[in-house]
C-alpha positions in Angstrom: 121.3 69.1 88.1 119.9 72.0 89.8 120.9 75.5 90.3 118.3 76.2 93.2 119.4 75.9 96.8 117.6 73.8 99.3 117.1 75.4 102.7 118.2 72.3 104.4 121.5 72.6 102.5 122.2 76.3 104.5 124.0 76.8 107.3 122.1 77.3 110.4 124.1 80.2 111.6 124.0 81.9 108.1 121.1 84.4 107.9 120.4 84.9 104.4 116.9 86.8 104.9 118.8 90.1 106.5 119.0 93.7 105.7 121.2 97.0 107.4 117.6 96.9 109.7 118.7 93.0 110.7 117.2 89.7 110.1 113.6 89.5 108.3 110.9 88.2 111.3 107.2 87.5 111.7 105.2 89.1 114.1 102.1 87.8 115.5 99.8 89.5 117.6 96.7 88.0 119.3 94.2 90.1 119.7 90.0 89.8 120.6 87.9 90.1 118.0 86.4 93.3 118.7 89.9 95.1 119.0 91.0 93.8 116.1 90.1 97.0 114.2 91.7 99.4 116.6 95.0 97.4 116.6 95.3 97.7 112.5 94.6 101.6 112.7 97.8 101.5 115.6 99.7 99.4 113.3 99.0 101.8 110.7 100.7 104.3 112.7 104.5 102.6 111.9 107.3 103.6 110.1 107.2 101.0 107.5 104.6 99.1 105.6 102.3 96.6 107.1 100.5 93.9 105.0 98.6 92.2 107.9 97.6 88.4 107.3 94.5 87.6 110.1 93.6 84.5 110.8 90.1 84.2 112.8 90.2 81.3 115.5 89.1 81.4 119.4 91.0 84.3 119.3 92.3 87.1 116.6 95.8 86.2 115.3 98.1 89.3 113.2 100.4 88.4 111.6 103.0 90.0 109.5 106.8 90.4 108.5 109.3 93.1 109.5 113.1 93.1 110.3 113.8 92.6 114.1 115.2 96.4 114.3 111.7 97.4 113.8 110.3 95.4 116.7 110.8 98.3 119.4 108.8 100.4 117.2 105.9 98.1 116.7 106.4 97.6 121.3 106.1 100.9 121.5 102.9 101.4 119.2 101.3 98.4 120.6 101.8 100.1 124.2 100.7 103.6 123.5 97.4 102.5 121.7 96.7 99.8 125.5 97.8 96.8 123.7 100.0 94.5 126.2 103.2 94.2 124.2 104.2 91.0 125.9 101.4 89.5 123.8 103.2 90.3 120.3 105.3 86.9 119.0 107.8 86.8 116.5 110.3 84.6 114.8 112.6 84.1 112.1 111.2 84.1 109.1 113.8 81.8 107.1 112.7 79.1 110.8 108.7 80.1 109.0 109.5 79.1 106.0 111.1 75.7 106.7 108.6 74.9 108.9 105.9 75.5 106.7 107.8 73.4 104.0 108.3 70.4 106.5 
């Protein structure tokens, strides 16, 4: 018998990767190569650590976790530095995860 708990066995509506700054996400931010540096010195700027993943394709991907209360923080420093905040993604992370182990 096991004691872990499958993912698939959780309710949908239960979010179980949450904090008091709300549910964990992961942001992704395309960006063009030759910007990529300038956007990780803005990101730098944020209240909260940032351990960046990039994946190098056609085009510059970010990508990173944070709880959803911090997303009008990483807007608003994606805005001030010329970055088009439209083009930041994110979803939940617990949706990443089961994805990924599909």
């Amino acid at each position: 018998m096991s004691v872990w708990l499958s993912l698939s066995s959780l309710p949908v509506s239960a979010p179980s990767l949450s904090s008091p700054e709300g549910d964990l996400v992961s942001i992704s931010i395309s960006v063009e190569p030759r910007r990529l540096e300038a956007l990780l010195e803005s990101l730098a700027e944020a209240r909260f650590p940032i351990n960046p993943q990039i994946y190098h394709e056609a085009v510059t991907a970010v990508e990173f976790p944070a709880y959803d209360g911090q997303l009008d923080e990483v807007r608003a420093i994606l805005s001030a530095h010329g970055f088009d905040p439209a083009g930041m993604r994110y979803t939940a992370m617990l949706h990443k995860i089961q994805a990924a182990s599909a």
